[in-house]
PASEBA-1860 file (N, C-alpha, C; in nm, 3 decimals):
! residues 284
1> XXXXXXXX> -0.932/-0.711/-1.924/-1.005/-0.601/-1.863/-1.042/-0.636/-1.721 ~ -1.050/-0.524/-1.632/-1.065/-0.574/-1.499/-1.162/-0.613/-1.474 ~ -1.211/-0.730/-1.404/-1.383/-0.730/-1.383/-1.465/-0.636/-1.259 ~ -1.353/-0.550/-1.189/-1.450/-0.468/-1.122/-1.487/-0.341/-1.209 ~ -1.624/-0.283/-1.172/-1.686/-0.198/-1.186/-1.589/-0.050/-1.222 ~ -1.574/0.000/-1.321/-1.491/0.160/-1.305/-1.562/0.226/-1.273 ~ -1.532/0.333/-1.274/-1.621/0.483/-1.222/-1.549/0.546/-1.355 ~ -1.681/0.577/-1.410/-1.684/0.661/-1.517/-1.609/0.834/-1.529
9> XXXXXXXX> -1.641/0.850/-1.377/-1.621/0.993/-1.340/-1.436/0.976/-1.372 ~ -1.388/0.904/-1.262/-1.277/0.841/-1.250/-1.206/0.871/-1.424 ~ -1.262/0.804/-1.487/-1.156/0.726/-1.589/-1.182/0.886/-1.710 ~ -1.255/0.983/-1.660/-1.290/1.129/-1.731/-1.195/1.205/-1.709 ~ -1.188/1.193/-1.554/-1.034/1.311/-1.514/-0.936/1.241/-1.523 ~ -0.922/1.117/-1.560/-0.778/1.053/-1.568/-0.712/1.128/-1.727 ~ -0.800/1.109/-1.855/-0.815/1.187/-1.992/-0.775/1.334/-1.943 ~ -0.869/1.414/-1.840/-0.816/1.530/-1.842/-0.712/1.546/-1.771
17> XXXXXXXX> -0.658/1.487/-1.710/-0.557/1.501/-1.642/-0.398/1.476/-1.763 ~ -0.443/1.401/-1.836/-0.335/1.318/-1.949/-0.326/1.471/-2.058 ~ -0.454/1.509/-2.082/-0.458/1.627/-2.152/-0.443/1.780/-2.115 ~ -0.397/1.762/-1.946/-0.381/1.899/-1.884/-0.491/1.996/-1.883 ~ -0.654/1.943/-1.863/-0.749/2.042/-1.899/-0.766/2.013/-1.796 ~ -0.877/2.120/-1.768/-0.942/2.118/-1.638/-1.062/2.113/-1.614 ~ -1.129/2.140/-1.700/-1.329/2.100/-1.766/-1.365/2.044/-1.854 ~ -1.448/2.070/-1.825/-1.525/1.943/-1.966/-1.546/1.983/-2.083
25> XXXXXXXX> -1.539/2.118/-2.044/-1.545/2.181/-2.207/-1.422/2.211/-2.309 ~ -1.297/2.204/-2.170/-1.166/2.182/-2.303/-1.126/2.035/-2.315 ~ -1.193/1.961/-2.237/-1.143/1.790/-2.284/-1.248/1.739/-2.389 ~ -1.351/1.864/-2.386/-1.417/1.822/-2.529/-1.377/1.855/-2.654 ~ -1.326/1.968/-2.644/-1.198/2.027/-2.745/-1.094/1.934/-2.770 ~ -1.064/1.875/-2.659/-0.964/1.856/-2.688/-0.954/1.706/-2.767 ~ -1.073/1.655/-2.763/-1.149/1.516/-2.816/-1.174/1.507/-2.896 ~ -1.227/1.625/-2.944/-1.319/1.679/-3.042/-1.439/1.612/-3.067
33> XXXXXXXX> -1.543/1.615/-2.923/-1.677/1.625/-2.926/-1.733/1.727/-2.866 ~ -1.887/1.701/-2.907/-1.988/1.806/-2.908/-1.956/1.845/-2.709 ~ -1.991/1.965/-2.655/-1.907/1.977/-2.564/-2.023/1.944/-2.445 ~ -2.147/1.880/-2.445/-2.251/1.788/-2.367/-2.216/1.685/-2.423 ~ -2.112/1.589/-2.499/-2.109/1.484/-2.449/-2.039/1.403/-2.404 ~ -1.910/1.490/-2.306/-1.907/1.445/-2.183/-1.976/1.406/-2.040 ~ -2.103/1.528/-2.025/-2.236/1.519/-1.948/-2.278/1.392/-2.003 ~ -2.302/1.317/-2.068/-2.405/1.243/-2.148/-2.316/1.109/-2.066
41> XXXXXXXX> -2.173/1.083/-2.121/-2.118/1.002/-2.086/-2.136/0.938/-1.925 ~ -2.145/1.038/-1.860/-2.200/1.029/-1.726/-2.300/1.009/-1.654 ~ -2.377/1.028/-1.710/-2.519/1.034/-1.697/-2.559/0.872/-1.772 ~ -2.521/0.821/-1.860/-2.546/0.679/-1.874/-2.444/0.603/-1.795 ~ -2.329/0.686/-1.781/-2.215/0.542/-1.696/-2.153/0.435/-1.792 ~ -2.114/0.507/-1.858/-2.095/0.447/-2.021/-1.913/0.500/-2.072 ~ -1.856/0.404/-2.043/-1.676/0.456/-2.069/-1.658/0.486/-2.215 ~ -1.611/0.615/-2.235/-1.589/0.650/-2.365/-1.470/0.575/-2.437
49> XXXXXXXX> -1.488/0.479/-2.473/-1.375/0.446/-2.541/-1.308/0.439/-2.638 ~ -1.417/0.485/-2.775/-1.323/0.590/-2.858/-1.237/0.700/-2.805 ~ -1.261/0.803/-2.684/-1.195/0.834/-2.647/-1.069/0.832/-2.605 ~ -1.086/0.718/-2.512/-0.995/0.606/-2.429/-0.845/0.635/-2.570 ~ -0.911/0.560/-2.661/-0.792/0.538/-2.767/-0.734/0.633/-2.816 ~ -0.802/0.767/-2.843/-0.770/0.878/-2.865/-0.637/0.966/-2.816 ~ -0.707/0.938/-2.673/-0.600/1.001/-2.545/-0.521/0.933/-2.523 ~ -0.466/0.805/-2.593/-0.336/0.704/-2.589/-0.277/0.775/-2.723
57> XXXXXXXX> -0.330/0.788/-2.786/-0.254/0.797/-2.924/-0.192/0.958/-2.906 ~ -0.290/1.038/-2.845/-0.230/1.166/-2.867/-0.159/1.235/-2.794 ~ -0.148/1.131/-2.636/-0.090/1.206/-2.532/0.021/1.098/-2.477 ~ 0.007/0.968/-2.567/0.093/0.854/-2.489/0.051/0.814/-2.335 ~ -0.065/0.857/-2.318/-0.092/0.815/-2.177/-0.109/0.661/-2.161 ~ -0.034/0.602/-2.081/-0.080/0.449/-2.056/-0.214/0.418/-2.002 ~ -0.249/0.314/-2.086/-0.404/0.239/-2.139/-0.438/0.215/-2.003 ~ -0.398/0.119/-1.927/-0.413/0.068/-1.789/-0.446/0.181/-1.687
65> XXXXXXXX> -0.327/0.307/-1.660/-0.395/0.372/-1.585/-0.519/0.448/-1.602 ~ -0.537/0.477/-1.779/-0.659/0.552/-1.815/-0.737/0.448/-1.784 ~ -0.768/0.339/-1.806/-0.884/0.286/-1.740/-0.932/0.256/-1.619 ~ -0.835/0.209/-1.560/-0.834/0.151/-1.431/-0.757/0.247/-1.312 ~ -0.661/0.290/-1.336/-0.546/0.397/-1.244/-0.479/0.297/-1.184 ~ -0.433/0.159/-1.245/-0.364/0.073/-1.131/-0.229/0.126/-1.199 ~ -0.184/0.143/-1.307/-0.055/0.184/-1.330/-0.025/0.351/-1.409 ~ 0.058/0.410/-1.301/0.032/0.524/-1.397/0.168/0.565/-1.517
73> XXXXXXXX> 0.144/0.571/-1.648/0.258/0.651/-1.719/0.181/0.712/-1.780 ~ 0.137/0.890/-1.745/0.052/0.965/-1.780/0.073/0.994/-1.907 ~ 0.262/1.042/-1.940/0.266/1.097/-2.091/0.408/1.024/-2.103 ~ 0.385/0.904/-2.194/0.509/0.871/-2.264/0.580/0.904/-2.388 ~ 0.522/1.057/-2.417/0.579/1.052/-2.533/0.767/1.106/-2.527 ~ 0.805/1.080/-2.639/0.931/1.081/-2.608/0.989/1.235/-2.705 ~ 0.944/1.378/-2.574/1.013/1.468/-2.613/1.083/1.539/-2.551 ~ 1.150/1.646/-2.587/1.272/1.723/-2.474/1.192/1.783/-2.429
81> XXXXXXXX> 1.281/1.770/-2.247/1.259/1.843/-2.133/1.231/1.945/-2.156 ~ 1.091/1.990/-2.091/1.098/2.159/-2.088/1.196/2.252/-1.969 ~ 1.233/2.367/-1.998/1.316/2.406/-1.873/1.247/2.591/-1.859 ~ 1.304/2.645/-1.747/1.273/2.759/-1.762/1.115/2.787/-1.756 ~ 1.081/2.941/-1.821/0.979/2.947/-1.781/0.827/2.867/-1.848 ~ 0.884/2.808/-1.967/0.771/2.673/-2.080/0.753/2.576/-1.931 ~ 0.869/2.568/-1.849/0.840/2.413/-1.782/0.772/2.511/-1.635 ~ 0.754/2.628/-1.626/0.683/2.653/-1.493/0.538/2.680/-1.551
89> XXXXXXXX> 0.541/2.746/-1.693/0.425/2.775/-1.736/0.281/2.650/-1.717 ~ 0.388/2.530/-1.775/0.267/2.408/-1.780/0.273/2.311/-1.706 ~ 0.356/2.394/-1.542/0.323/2.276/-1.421/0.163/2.376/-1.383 ~ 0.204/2.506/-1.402/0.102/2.618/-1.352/-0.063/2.601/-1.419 ~ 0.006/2.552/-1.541/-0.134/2.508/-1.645/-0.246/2.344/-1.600 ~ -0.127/2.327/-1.521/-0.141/2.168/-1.512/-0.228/2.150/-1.353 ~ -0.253/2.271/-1.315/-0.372/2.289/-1.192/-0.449/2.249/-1.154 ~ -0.576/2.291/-1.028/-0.688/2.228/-1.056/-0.720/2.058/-1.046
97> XXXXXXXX> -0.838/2.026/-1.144/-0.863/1.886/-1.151/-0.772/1.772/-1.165 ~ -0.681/1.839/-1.281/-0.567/1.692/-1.291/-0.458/1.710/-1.236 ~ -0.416/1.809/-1.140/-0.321/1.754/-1.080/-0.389/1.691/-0.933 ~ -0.531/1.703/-0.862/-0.568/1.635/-0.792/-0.598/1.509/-0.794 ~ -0.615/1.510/-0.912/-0.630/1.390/-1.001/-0.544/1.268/-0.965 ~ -0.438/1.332/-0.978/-0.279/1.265/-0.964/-0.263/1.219/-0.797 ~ -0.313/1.367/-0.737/-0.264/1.333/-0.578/-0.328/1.244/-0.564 ~ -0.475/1.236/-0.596/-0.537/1.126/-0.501/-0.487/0.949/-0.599
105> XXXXXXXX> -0.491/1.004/-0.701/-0.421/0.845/-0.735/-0.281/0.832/-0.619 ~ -0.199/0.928/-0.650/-0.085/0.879/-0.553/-0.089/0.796/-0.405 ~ -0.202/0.865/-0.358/-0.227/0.826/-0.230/-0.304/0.718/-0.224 ~ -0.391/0.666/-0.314/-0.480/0.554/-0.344/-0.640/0.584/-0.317 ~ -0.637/0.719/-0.288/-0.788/0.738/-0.251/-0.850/0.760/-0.390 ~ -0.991/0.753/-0.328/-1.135/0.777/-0.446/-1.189/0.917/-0.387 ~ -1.178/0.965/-0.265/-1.233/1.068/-0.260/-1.149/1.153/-0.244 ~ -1.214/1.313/-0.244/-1.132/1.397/-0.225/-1.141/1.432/-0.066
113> XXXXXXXX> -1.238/1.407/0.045/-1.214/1.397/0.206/-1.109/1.310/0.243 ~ -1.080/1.177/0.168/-0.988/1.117/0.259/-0.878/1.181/0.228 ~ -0.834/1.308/0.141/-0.709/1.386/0.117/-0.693/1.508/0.237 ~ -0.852/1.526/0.220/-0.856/1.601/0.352/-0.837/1.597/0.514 ~ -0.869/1.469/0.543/-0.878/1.404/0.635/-0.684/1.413/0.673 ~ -0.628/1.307/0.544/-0.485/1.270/0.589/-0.407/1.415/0.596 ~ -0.403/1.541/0.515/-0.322/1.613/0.534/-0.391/1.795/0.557 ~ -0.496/1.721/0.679/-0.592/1.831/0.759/-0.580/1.981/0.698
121> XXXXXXXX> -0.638/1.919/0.531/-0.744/2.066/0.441/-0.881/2.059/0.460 ~ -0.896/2.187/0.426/-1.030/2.134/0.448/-1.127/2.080/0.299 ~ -1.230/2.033/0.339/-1.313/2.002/0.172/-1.327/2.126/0.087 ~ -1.328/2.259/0.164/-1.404/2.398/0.082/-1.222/2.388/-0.011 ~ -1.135/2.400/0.064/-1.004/2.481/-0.005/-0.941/2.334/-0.077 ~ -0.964/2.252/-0.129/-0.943/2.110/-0.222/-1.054/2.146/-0.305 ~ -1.165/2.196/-0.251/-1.268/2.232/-0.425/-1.219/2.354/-0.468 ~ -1.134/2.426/-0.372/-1.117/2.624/-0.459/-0.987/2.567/-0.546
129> XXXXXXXX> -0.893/2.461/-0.504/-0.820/2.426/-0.659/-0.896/2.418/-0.792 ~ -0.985/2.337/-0.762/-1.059/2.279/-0.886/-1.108/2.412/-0.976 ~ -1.212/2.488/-0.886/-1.265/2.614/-0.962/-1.197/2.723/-1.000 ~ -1.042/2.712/-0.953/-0.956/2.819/-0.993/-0.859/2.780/-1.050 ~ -0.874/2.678/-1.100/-0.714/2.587/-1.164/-0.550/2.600/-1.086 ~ -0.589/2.638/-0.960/-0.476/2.678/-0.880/-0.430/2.525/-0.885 ~ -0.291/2.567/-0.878/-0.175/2.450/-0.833/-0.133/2.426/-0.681 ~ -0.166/2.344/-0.608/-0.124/2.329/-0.497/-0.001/2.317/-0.442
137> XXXXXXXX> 0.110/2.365/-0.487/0.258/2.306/-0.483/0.296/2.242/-0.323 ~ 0.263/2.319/-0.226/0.307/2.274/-0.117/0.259/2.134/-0.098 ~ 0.096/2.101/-0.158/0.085/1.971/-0.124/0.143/1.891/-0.244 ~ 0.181/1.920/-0.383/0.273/1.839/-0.437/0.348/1.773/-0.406 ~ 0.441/1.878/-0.364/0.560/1.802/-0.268/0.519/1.754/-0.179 ~ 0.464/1.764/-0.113/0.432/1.670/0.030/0.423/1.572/-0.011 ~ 0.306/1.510/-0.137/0.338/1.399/-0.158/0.370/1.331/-0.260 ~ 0.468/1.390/-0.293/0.572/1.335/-0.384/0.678/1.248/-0.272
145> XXXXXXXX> 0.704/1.309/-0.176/0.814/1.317/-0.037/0.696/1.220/0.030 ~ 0.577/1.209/0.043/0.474/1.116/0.138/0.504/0.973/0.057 ~ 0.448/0.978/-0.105/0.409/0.869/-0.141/0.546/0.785/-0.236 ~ 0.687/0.873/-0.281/0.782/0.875/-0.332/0.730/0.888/-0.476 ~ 0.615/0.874/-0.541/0.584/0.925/-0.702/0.722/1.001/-0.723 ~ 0.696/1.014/-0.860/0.772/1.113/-0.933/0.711/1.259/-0.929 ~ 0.827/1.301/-0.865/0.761/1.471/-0.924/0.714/1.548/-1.027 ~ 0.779/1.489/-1.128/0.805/1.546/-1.240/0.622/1.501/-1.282
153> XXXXXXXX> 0.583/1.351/-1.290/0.469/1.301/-1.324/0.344/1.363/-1.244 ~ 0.404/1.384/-1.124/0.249/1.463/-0.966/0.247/1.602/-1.068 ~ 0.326/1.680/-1.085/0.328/1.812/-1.166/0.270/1.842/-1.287 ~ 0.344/1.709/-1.322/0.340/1.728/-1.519/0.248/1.650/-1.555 ~ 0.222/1.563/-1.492/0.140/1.419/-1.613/0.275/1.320/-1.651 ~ 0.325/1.349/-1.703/0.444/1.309/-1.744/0.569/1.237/-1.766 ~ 0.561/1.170/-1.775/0.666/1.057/-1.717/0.595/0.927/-1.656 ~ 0.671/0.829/-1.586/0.639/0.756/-1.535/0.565/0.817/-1.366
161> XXXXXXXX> 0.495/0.711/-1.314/0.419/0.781/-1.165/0.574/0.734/-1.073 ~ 0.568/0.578/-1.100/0.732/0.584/-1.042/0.873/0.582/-1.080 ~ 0.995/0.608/-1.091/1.089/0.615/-1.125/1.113/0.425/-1.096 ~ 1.211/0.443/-1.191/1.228/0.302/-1.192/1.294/0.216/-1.101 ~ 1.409/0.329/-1.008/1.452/0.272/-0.881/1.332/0.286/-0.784 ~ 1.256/0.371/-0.801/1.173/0.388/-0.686/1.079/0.233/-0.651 ~ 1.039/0.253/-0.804/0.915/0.108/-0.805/0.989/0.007/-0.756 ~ 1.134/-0.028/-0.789/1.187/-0.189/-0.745/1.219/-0.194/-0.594
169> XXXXXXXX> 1.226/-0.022/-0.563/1.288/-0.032/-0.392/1.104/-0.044/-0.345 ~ 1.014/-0.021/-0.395/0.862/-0.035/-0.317/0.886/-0.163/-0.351 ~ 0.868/-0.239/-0.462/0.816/-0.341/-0.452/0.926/-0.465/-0.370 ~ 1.055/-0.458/-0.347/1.146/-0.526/-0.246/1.092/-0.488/-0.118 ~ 1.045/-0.403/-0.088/1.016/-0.327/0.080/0.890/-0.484/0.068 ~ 0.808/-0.474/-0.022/0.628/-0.482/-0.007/0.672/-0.662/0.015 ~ 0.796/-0.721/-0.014/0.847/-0.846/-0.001/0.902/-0.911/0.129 ~ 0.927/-0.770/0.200/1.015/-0.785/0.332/0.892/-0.765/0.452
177> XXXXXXXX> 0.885/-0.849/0.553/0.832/-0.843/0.681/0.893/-0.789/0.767 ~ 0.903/-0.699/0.837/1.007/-0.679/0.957/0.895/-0.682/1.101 ~ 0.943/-0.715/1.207/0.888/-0.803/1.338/0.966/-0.757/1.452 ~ 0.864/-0.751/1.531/0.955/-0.750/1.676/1.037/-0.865/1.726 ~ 1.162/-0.829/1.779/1.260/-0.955/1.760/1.328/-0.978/1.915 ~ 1.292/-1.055/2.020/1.272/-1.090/2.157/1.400/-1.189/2.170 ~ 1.463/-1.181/2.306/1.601/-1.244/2.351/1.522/-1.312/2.459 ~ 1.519/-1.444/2.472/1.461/-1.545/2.578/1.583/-1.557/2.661
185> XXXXXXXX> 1.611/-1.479/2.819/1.710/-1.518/2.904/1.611/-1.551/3.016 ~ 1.650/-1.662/3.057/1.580/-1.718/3.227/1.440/-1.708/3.181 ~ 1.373/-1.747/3.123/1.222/-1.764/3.140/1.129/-1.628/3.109 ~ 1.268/-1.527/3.061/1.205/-1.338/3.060/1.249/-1.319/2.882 ~ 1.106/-1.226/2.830/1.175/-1.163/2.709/1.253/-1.067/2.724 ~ 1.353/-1.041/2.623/1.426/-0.904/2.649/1.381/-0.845/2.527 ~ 1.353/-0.749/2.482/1.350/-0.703/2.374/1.529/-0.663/2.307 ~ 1.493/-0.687/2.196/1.616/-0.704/2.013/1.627/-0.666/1.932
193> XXXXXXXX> 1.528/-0.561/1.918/1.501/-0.453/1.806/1.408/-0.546/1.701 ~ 1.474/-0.545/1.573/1.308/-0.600/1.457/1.421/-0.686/1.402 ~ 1.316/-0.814/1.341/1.357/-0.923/1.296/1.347/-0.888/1.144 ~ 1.394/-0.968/1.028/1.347/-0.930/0.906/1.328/-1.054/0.838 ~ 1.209/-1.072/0.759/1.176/-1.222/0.697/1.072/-1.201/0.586 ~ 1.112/-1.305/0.486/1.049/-1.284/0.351/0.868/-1.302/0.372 ~ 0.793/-1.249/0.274/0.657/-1.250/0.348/0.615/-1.415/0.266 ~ 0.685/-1.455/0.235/0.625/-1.585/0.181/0.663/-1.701/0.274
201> XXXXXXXX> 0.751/-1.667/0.364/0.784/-1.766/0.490/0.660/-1.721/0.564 ~ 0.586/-1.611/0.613/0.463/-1.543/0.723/0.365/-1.653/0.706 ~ 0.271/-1.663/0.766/0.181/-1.687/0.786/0.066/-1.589/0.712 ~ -0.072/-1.636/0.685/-0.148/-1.521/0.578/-0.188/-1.409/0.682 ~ -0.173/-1.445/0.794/-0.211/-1.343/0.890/-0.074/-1.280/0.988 ~ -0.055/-1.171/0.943/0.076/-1.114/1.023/0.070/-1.083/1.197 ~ -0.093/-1.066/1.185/-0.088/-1.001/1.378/-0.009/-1.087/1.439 ~ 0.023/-1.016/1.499/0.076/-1.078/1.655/0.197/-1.197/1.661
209> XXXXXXXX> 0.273/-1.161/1.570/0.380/-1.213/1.472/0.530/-1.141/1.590 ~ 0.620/-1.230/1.635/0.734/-1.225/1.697/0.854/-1.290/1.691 ~ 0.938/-1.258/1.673/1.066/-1.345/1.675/1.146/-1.370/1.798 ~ 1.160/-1.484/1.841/1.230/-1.511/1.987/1.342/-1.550/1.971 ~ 1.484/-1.530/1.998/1.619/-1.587/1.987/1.654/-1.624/2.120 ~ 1.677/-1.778/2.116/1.754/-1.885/2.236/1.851/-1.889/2.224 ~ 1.947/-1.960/2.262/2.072/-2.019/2.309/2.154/-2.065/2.210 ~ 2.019/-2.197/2.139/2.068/-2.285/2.012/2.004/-2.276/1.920
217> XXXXXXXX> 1.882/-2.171/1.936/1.783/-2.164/1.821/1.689/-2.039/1.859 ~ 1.596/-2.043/1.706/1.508/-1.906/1.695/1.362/-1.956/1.660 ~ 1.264/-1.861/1.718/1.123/-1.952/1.669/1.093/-1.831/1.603 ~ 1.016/-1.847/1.534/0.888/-1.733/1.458/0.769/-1.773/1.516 ~ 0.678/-1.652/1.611/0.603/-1.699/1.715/0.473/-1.670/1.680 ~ 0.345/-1.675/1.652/0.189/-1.637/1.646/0.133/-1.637/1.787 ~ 0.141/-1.487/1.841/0.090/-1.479/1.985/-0.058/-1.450/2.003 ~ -0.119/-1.465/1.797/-0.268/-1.421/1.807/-0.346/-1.542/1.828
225> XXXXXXXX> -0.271/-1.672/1.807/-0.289/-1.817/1.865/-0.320/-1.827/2.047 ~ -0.407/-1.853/2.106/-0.422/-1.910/2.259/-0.489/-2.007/2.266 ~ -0.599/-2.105/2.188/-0.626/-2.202/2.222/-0.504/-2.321/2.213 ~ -0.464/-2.369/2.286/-0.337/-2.453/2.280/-0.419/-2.597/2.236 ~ -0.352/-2.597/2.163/-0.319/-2.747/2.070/-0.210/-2.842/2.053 ~ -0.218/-2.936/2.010/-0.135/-2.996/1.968/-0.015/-2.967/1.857 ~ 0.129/-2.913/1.888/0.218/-2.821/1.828/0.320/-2.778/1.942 ~ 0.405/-2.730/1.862/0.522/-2.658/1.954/0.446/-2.509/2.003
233> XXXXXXXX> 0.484/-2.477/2.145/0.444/-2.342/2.195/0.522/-2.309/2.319 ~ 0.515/-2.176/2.288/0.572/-2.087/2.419/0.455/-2.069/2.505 ~ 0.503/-2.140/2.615/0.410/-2.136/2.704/0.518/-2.060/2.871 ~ 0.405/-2.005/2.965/0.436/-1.923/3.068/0.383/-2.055/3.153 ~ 0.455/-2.104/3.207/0.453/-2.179/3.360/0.506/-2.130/3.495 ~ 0.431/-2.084/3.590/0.468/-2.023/3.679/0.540/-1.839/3.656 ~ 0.462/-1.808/3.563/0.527/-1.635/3.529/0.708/-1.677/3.414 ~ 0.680/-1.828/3.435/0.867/-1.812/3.326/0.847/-1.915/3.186
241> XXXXXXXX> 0.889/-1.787/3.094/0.860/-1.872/2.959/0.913/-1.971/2.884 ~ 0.911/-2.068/2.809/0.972/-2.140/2.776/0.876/-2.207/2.663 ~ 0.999/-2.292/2.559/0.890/-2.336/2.459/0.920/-2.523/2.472 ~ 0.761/-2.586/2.432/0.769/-2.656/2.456/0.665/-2.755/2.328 ~ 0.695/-2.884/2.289/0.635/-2.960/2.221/0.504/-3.030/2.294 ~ 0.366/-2.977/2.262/0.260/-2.994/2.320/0.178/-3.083/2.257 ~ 0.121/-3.173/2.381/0.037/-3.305/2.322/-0.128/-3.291/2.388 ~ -0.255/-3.293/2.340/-0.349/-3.258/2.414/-0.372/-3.382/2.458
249> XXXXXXXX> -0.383/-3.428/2.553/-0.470/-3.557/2.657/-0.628/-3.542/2.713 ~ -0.685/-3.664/2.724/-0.793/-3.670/2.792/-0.797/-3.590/2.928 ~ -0.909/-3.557/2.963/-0.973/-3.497/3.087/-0.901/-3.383/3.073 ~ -0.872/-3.286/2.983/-0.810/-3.142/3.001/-0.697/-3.113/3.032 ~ -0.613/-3.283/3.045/-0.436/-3.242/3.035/-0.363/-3.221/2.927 ~ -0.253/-3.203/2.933/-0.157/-3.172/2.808/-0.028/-3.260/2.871 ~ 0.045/-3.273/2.749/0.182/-3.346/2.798/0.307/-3.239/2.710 ~ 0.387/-3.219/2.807/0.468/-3.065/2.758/0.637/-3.135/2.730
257> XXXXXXXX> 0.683/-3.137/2.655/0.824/-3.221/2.613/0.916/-3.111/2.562 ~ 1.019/-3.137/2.607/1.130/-3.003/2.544/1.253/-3.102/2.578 ~ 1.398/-3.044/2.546/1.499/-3.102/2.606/1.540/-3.147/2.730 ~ 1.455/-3.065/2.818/1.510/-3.083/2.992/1.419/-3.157/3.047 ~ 1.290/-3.147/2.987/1.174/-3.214/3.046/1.076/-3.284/3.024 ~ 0.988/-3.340/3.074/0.893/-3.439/3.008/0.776/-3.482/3.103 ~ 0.641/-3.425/3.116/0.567/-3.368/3.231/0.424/-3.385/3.189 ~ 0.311/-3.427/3.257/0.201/-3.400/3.227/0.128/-3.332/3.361
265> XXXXXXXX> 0.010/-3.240/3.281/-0.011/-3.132/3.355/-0.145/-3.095/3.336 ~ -0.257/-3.026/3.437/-0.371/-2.949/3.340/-0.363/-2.824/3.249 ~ -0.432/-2.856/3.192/-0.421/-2.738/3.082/-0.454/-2.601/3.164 ~ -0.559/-2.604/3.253/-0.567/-2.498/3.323/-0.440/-2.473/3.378 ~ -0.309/-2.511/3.433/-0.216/-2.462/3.532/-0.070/-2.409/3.416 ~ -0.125/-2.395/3.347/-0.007/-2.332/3.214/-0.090/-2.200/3.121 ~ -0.012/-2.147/3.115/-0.053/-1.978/3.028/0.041/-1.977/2.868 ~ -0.088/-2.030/2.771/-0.012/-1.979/2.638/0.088/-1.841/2.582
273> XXXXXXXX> 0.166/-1.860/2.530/0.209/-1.728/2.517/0.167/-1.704/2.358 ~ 0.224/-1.830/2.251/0.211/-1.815/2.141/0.242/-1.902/2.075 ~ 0.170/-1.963/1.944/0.255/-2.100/1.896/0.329/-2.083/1.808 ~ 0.494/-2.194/1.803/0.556/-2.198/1.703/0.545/-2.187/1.557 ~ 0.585/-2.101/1.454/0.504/-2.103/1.332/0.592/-2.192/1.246 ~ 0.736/-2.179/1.294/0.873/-2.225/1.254/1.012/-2.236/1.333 ~ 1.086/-2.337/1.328/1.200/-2.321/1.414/1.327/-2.319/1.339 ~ 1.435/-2.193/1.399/1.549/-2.265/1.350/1.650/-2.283/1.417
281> XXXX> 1.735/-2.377/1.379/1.809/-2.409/1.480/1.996/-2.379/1.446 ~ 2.080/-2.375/1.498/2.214/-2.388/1.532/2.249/-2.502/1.513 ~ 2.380/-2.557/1.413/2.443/-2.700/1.423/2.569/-2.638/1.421 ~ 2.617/-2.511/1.482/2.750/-2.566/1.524/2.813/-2.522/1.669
END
């Protein structure tokens, strides 16, 4: 069980959403309790979890997202497609609370302003769904097409939240870093379009993250680094860049070593650019 805190409210419309109701008085029906004690449930902050089990057993909704919303498979049960007008009837039925329900899981929000905010509704016409069980279709699709969910699940409940190519192409993307990727000619960057690198090579901090390609080799650069230390760095000497193996010395010098050269200097008369995070090099 997770150890953060749920929201009771939360894990109420997730049930009605699994059960296609839209109040409290048909998810009490549909529970079959007294129809205040859903109010009650709320009012102590107290997760129904006879419920909980209920609405797994009768709707196949997955356990995890009813509690938590980290994973959604709203309705797994395994029956034929509806088509025609059964399958417009109970996207139409499916209005209101739980299909907002859905959007804002899709999008990851808790409120219903930050829905407003991202796709400039206002708060009055996101509550006239709720009180009229209207279906929002235009914003369905939007983010079905925003967040890649399944349609069928933003609509229906139904199904998985992601399709199964969808989830492995998010979770390969959520693996990949891509970077600005810089050509070092004469002491000048050129820009190279974007670099691409696994996020377990990164650093825990991505800012200011660059890729530079030389002659005989490539660095992966941290330009959110400027106190210069002891390490490899691209440093600006005289306006022209170059990278160099850096040693800190007494009285505020540095000693700067690379292939061509071998120099000591004040630290004041050199301009960090960024330090080496990694190098690679060319052997042939």
């Amino acid at each position: 069980m997770s150890e953060n805190k749920m929201s009771v409210q939360d894990v109420i419309e997730r049930l009605a959403a699994s059960y296609s109701v839209s109040s409290q008085k048909a998810l009490a029906e549909a529970l079959d309790v007294p129809a205040n004690t859903i109010s009650s449930w709320i009012q102590r902050d107290s997760v129904p979890w006879k419920a909980v089990v209920k609405c797994v057993l009768d709707t196949g909704a997955d356990l995890h997202w009813l509690v938590n919303g980290e994973f959604a498979n709203a309705n797994l049960a395994d029956k034929p497609p509806l088509k025609g007008k059964a399958l417009y009837d109970e996207i139409v039925s499916s209005g209101g609370r739980p299909v907002l329900r859905r959007i804002l899981d899709a999008y990851g929000f808790r409120m219903q302003k930050d829905l407003g905010d991202l796709l400039d509704i206002s708060s009055g016409t996101i509550s006239t769904w709720v009180r009229r069980d209207f279906f929002p279709g235009d914003v369905v699709v939007t983010c079905a097409l925003d967040t890649g969910v399944s349609l069928d699940w933003l609509a229906t409940g139904k199904g998985e939240m992601y399709p199964a190519a969808t989830a492995a192409a998010v979770e390969a993307n959520d693996a990949v870093l891509k970077i600005a990727k810089f050509r070092l000619e004469s002491g000048e960057l050129k820009e190279a379009g974007v670099w691409s690198l696994d996020r377990s090579m990164a650093p825990s901090s991505t800012d200011g993250l660059n890729f530079i390609e030389g002659l005989n080799a490539g660095w992966l650069v941290d330009t959110s680094a400027q106190k210069i230390g002891n390490g490899r760095w691209f440093i600006s000497i005289d306006d022209a860049l170059d990278v160099f193996d850096v040693v800190r010395l007494p009285g505020g010098k540095v000693r700067l070593t690379n292939s061509a050269v071998d120099f000591e200097c004040s630290v004041t008369e050199i301009e960090p650019f960024g330090v080496v995070v990694f190098t690679l090099e060319k052997h042939v």
